[in-house]
N, CA, C and O atoms as CSV, one atom per row, in Angstrom:
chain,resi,resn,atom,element,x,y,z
A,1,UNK,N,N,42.869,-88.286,-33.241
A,1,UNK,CA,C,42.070,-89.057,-32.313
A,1,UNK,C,C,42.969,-90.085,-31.638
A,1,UNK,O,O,43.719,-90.829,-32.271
A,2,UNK,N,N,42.835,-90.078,-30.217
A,2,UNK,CA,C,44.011,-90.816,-29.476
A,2,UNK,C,C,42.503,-92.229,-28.852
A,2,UNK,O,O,41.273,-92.202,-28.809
A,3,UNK,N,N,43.616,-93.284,-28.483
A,3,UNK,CA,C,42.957,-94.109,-28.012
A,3,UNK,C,C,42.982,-94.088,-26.452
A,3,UNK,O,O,43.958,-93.809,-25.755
A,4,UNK,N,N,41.800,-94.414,-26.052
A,4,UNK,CA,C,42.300,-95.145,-24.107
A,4,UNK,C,C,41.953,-96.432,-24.130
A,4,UNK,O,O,41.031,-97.148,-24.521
A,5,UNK,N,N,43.136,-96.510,-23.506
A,5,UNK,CA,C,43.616,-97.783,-23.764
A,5,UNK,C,C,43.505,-98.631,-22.097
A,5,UNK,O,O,42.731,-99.550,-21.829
A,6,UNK,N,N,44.366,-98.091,-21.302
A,6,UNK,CA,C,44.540,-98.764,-20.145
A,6,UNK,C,C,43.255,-98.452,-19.059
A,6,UNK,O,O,42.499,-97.483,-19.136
A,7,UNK,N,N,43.213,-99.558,-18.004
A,7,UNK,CA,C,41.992,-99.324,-17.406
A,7,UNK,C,C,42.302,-98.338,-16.298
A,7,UNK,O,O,41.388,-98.103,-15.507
A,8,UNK,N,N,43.305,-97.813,-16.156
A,8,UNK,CA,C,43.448,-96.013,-14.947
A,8,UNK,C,C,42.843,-95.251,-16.188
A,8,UNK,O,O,41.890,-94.531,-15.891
A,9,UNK,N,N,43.204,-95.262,-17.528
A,9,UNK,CA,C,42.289,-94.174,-17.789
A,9,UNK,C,C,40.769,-94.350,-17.861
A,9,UNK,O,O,40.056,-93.390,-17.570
A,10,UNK,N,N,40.207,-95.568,-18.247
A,10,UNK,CA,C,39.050,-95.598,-18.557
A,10,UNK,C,C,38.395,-95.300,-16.779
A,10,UNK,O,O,37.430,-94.568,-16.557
A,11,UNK,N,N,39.156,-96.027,-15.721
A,11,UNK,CA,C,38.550,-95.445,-14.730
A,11,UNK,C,C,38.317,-93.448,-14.207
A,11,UNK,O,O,37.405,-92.845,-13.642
A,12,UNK,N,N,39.601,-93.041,-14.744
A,12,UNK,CA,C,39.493,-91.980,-14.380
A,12,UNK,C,C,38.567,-91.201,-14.923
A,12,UNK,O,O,38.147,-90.340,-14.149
A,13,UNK,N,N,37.735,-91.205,-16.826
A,13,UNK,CA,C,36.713,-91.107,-17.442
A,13,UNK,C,C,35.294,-91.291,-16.417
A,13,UNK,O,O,34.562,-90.335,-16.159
A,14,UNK,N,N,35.062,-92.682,-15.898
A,14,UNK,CA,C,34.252,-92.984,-15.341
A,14,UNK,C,C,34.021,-92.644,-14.236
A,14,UNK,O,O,32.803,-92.736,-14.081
A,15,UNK,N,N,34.554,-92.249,-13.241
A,15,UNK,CA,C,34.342,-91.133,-11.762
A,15,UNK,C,C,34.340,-89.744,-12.377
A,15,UNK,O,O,33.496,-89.183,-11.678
A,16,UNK,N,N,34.731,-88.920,-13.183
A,16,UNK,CA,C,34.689,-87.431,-13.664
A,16,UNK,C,C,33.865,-87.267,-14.775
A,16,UNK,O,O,34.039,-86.284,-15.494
A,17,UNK,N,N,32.962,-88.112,-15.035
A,17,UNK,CA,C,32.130,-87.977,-16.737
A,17,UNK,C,C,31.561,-87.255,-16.594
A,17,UNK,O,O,31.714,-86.422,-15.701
A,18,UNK,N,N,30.275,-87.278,-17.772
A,18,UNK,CA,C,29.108,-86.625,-17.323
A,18,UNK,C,C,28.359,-87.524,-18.526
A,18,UNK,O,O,29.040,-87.997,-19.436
A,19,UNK,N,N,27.102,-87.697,-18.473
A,19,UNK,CA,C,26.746,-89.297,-19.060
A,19,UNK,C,C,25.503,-88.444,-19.812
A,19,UNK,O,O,24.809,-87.484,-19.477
A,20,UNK,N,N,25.605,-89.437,-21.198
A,20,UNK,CA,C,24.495,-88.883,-22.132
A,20,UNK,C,C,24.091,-90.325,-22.940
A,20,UNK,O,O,24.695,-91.267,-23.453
A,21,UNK,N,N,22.964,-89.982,-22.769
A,21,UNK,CA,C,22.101,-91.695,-23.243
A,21,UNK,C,C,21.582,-91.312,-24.382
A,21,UNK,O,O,20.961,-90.272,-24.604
A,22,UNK,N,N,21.855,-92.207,-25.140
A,22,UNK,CA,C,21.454,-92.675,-26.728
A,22,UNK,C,C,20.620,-93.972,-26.753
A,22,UNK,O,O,20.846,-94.833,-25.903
A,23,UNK,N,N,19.660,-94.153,-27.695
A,23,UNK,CA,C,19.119,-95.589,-28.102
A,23,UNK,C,C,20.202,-96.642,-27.758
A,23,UNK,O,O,20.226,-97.497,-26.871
A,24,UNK,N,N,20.691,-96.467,-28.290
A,24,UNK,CA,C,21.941,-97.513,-28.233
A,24,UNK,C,C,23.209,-97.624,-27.770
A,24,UNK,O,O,23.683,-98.759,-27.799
A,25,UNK,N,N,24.062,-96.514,-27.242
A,25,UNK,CA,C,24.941,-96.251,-27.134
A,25,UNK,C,C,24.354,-95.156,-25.858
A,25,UNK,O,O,23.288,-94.558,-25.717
A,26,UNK,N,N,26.145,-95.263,-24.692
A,26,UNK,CA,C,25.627,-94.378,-23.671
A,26,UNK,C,C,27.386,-93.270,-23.713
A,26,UNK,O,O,28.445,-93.894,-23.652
A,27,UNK,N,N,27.399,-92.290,-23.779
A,27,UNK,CA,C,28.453,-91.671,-24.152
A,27,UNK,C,C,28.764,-91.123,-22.560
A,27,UNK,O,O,28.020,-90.293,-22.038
A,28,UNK,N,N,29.660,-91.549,-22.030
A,28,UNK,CA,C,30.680,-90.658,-20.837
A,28,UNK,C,C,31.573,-89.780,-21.211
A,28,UNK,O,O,32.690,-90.186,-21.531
A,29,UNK,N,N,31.246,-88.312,-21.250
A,29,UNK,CA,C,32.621,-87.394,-21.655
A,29,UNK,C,C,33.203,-87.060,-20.244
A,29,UNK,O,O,32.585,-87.316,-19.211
A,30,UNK,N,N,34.290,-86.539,-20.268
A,30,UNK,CA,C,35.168,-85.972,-19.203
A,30,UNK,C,C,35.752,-84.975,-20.248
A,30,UNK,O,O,36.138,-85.264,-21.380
A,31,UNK,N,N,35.745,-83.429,-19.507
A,31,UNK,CA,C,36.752,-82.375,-20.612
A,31,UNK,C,C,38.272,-82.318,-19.454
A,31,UNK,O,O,38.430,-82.542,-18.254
A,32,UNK,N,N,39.196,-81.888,-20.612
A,32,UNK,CA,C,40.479,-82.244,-20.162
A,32,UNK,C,C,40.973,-81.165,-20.308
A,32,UNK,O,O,40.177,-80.233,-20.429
A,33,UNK,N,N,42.256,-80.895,-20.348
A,33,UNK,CA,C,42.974,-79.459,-20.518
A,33,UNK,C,C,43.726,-79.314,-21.516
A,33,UNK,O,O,44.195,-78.202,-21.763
A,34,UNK,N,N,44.002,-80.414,-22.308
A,34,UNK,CA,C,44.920,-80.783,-23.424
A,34,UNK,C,C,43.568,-80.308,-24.274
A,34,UNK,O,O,42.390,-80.083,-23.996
A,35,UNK,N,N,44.627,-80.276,-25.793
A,35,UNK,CA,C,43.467,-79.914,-26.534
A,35,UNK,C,C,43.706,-81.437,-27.963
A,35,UNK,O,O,44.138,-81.452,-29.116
A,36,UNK,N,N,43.134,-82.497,-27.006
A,36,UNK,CA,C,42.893,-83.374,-28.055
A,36,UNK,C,C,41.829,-84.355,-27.660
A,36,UNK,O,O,41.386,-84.473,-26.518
A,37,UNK,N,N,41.397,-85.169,-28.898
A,37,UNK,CA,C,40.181,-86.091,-28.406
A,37,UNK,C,C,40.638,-87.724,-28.395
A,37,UNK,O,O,40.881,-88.452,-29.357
A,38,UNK,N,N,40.659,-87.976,-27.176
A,38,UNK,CA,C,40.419,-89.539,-26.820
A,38,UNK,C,C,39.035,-90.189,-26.626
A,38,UNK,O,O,38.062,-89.692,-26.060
A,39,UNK,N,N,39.138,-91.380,-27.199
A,39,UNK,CA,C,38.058,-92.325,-26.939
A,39,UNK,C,C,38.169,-93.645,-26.888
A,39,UNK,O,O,38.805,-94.209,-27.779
A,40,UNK,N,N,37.534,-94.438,-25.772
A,40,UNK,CA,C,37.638,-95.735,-25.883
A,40,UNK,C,C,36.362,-95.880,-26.209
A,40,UNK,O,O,35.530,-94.981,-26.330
A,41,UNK,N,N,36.153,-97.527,-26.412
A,41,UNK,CA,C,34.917,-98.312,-26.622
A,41,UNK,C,C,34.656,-99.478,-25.777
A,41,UNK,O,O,35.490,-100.384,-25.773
A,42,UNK,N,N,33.674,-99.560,-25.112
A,42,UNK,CA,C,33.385,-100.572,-24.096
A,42,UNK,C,C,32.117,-101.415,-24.496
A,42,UNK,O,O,31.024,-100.940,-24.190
A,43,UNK,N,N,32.178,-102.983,-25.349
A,43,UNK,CA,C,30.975,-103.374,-25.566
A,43,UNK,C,C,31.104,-104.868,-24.489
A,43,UNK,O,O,32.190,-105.430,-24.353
A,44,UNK,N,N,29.697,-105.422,-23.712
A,44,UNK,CA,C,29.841,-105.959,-23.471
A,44,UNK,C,C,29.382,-107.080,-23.224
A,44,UNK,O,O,28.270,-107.365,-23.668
A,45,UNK,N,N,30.013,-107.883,-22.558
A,45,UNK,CA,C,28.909,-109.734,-23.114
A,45,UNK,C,C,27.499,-109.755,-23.690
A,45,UNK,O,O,27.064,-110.331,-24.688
A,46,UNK,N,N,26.659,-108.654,-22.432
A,46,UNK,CA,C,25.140,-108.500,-22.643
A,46,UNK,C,C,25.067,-107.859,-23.934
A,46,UNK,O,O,23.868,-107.609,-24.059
A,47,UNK,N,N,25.741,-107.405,-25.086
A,47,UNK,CA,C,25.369,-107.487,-26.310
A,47,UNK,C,C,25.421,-108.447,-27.325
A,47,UNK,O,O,24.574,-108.449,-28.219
A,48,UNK,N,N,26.810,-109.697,-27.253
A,48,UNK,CA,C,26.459,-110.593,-28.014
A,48,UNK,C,C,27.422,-111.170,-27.878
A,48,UNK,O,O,28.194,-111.030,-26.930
A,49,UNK,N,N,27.571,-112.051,-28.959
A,49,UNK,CA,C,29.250,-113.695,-28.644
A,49,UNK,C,C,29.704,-112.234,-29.075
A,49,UNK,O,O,29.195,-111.148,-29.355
A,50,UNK,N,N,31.150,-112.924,-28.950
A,50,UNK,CA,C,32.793,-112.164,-29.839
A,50,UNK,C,C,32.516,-111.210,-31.108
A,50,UNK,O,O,32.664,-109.996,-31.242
A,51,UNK,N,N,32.045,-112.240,-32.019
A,51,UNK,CA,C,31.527,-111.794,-33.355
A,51,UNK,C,C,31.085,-110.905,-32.974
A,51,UNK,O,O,31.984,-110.126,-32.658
A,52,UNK,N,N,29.992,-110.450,-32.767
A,52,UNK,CA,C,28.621,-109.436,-32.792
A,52,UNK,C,C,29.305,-107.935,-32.033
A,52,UNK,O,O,29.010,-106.788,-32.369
A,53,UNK,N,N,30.387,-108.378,-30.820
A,53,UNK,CA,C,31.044,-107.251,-30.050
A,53,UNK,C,C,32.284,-106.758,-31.229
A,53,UNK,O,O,32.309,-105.598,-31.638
A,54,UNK,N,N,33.201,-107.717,-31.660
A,54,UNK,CA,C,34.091,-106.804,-32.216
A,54,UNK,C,C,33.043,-106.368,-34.201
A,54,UNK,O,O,33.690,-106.171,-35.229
A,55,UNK,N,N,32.063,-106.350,-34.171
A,55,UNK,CA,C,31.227,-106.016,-35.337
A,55,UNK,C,C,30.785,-104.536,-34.868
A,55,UNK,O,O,30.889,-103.545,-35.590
A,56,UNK,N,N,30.180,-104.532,-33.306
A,56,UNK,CA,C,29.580,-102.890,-33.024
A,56,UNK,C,C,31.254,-102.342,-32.844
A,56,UNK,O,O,31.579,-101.411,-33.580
A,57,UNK,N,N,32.014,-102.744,-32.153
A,57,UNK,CA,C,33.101,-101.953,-32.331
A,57,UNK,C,C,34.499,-101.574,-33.488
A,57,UNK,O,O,35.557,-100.965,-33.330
A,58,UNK,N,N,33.841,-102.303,-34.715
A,58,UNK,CA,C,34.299,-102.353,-35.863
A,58,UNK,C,C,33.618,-100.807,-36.458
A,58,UNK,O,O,34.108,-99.724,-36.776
A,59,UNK,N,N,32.302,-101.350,-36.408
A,59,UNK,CA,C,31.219,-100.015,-36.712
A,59,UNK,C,C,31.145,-98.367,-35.588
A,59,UNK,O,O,30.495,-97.324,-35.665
A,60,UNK,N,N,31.853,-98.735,-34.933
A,60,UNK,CA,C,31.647,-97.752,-34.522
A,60,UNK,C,C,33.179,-96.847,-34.473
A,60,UNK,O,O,33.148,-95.626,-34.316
A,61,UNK,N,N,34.434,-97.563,-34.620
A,61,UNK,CA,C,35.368,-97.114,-35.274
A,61,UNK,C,C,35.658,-96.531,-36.898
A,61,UNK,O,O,36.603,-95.849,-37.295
A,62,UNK,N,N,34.438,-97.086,-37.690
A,62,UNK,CA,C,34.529,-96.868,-39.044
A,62,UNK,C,C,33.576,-95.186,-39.039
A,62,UNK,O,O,33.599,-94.306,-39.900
A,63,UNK,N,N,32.799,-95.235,-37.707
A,63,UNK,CA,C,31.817,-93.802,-37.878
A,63,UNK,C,C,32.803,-92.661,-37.564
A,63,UNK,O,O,33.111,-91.765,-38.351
A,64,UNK,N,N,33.376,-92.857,-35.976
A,64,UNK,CA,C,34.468,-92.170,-35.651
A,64,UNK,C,C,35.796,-92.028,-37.240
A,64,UNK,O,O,36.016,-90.827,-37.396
A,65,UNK,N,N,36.253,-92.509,-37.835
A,65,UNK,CA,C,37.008,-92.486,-38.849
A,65,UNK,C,C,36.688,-91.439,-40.107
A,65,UNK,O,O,37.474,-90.680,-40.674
A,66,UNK,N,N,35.171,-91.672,-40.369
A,66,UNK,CA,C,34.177,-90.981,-40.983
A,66,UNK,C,C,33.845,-89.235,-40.854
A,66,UNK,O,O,33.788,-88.293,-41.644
A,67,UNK,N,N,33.687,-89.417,-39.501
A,67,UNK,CA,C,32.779,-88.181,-39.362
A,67,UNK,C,C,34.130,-87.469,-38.194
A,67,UNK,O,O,34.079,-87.713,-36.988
A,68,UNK,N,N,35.228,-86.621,-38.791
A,68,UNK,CA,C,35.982,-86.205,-38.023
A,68,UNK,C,C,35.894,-84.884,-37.740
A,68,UNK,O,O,36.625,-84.272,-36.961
A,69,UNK,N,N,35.006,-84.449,-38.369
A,69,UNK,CA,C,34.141,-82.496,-37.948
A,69,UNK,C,C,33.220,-82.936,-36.547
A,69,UNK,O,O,32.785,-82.044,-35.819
A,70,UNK,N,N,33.053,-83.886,-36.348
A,70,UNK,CA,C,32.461,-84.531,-34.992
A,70,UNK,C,C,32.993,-84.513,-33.530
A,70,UNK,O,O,32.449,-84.470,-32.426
A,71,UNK,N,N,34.510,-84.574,-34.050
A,71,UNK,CA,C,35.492,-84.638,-32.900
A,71,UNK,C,C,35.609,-83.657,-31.898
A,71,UNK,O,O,36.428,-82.793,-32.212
A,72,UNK,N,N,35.132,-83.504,-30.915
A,72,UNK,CA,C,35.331,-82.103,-29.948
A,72,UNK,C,C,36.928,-82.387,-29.350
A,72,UNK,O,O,37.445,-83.469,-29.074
A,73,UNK,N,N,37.505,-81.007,-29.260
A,73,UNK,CA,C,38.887,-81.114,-28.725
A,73,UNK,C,C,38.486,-81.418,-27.528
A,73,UNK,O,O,37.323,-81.532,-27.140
A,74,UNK,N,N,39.608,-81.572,-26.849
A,74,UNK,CA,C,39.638,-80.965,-24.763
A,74,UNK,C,C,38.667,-82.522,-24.249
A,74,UNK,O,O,37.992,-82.548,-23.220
A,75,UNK,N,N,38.766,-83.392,-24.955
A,75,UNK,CA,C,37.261,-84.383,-24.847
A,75,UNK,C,C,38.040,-85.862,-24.252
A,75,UNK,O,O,39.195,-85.866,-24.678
A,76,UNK,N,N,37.802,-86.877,-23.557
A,76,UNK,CA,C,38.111,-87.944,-22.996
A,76,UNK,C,C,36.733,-88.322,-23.201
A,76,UNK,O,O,35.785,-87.852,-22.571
A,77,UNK,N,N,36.648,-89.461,-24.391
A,77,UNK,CA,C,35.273,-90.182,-24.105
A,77,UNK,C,C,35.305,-91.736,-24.043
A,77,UNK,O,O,36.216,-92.420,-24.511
A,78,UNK,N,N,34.319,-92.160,-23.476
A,78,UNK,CA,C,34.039,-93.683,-23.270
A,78,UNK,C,C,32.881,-93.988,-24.131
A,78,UNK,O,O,31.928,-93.212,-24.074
A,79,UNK,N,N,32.836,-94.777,-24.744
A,79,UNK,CA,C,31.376,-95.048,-25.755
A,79,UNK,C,C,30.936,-96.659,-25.184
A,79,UNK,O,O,31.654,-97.656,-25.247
A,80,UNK,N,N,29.776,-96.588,-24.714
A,80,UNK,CA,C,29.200,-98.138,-23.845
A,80,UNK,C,C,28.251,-98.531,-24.826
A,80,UNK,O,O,27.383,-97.780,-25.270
A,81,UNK,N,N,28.413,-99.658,-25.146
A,81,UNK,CA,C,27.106,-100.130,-26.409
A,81,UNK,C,C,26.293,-100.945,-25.578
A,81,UNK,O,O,26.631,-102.029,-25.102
A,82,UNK,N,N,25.253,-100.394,-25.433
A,82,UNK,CA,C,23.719,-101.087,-24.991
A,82,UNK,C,C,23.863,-102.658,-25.752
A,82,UNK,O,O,24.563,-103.045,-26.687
A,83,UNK,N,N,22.749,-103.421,-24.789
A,83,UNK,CA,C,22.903,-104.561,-26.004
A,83,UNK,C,C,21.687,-104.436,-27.518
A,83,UNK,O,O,21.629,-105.337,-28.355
A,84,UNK,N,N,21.044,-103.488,-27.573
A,84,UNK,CA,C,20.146,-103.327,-28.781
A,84,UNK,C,C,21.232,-103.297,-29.427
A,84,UNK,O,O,21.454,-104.388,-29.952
A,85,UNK,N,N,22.224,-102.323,-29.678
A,85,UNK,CA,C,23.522,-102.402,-30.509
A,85,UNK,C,C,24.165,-103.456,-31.306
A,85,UNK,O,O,24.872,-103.391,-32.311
A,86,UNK,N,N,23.726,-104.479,-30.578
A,86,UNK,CA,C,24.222,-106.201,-31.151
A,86,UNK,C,C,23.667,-106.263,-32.561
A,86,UNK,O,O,24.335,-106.729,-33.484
A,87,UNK,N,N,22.500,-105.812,-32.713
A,87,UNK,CA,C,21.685,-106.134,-33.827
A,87,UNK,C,C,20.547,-105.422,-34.287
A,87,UNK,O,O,19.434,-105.580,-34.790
A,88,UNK,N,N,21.680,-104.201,-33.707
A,88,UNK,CA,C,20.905,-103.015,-35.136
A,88,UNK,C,C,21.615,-102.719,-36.138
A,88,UNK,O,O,22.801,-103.045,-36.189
A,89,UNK,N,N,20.839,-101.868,-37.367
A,89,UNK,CA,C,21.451,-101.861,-38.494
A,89,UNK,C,C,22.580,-101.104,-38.796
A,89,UNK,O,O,22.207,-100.033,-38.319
A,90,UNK,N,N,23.469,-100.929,-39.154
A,90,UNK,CA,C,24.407,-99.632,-39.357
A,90,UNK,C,C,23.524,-98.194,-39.989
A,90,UNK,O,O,24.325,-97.260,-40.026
A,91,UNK,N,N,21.956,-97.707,-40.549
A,91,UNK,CA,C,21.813,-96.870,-40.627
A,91,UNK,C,C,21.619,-96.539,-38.940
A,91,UNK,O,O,22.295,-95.616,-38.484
A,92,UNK,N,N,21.121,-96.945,-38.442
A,92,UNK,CA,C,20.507,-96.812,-36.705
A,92,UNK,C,C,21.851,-96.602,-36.059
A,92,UNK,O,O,21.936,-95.541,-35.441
A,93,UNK,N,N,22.778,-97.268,-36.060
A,93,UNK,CA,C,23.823,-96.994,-35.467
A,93,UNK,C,C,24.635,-95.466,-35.842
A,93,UNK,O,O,25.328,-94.758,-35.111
A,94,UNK,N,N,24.271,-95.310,-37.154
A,94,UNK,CA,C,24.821,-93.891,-37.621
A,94,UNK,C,C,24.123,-92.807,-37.035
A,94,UNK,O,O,24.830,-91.846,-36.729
A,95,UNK,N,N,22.781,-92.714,-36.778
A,95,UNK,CA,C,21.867,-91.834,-36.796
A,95,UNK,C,C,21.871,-91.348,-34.747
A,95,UNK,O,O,21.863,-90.277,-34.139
A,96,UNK,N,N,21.889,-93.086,-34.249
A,96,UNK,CA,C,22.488,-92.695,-32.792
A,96,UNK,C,C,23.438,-92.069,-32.672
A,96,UNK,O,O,23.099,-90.944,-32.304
A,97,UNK,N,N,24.715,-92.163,-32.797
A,97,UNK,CA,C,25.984,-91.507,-32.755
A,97,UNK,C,C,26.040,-90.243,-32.898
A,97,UNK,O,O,26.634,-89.411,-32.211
A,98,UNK,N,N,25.110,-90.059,-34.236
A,98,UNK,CA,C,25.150,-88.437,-34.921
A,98,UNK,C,C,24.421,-87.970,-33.643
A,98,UNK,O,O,25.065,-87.090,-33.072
A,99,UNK,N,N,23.249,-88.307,-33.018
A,99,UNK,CA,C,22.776,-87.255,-32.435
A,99,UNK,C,C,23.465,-87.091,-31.160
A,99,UNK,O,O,23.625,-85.988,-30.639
A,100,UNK,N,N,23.982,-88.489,-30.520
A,100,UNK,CA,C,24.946,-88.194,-29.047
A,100,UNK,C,C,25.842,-87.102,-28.981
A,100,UNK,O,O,26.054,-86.345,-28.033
A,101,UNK,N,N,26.599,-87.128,-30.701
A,101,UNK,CA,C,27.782,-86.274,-30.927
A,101,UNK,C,C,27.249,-84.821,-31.173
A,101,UNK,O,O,28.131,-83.995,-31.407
A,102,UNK,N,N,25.769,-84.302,-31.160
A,102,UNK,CA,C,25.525,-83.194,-31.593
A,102,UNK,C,C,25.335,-82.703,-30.344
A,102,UNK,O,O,25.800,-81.571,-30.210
A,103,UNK,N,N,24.371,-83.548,-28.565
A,103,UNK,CA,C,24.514,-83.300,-27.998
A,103,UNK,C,C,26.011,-82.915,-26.643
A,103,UNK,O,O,26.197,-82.131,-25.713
A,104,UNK,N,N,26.545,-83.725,-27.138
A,104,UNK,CA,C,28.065,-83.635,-26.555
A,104,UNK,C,C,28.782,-82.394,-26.508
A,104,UNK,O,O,29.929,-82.360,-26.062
């Protein structure tokens, strides 16, 4: 699992996606030609102070870490945390993810 990191890639994700909405989370994939999976994470003010943002993106690196039969190759994704995300539970946060990643 590779990171995106710089904002040409996260832009280039964001003009070529194709967008799938979750409770909580909104997933942008783009398929690529390489056969590996990148993902960034984008949480933002409208979910909470500092704390609460690097907490959903703590949690949502520990799911990605977790669940690596999840990973589609050929994949460039962006993961956007809604602000419900601020202060839902980690079962809710698991159960969103699982199903974004089943539709993906």
């Amino acid at each position: 699992m590779l990171s995106i990191t710089s904002e040409r890639e996260y832009q280039n994700v964001y003009k070529n996606s194709i967008r799938t909405d979750g409770n909580l989370f909104i997933f942008l994939k783009k398929k690529i030609l390489e056969e590996y999976f990148a993902v960034g994470i984008v949480v933002s003010k409208k979910v909470g102070n500092a704390v609460i943002r690097n907490k959903v993106k703590r949690r949502v690196r520990a799911f990605l870490r977790g669940h690596e039969e999840l990973h589609p190759t050929g994949v460039e994704l962006v993961i956007i945390a809604k602000p419900e995300a601020g202060v839902a539970i980690w079962e809710k946060i698991k159960d969103d993810l699982i199903q974004l990643f089943e539709k993906i």
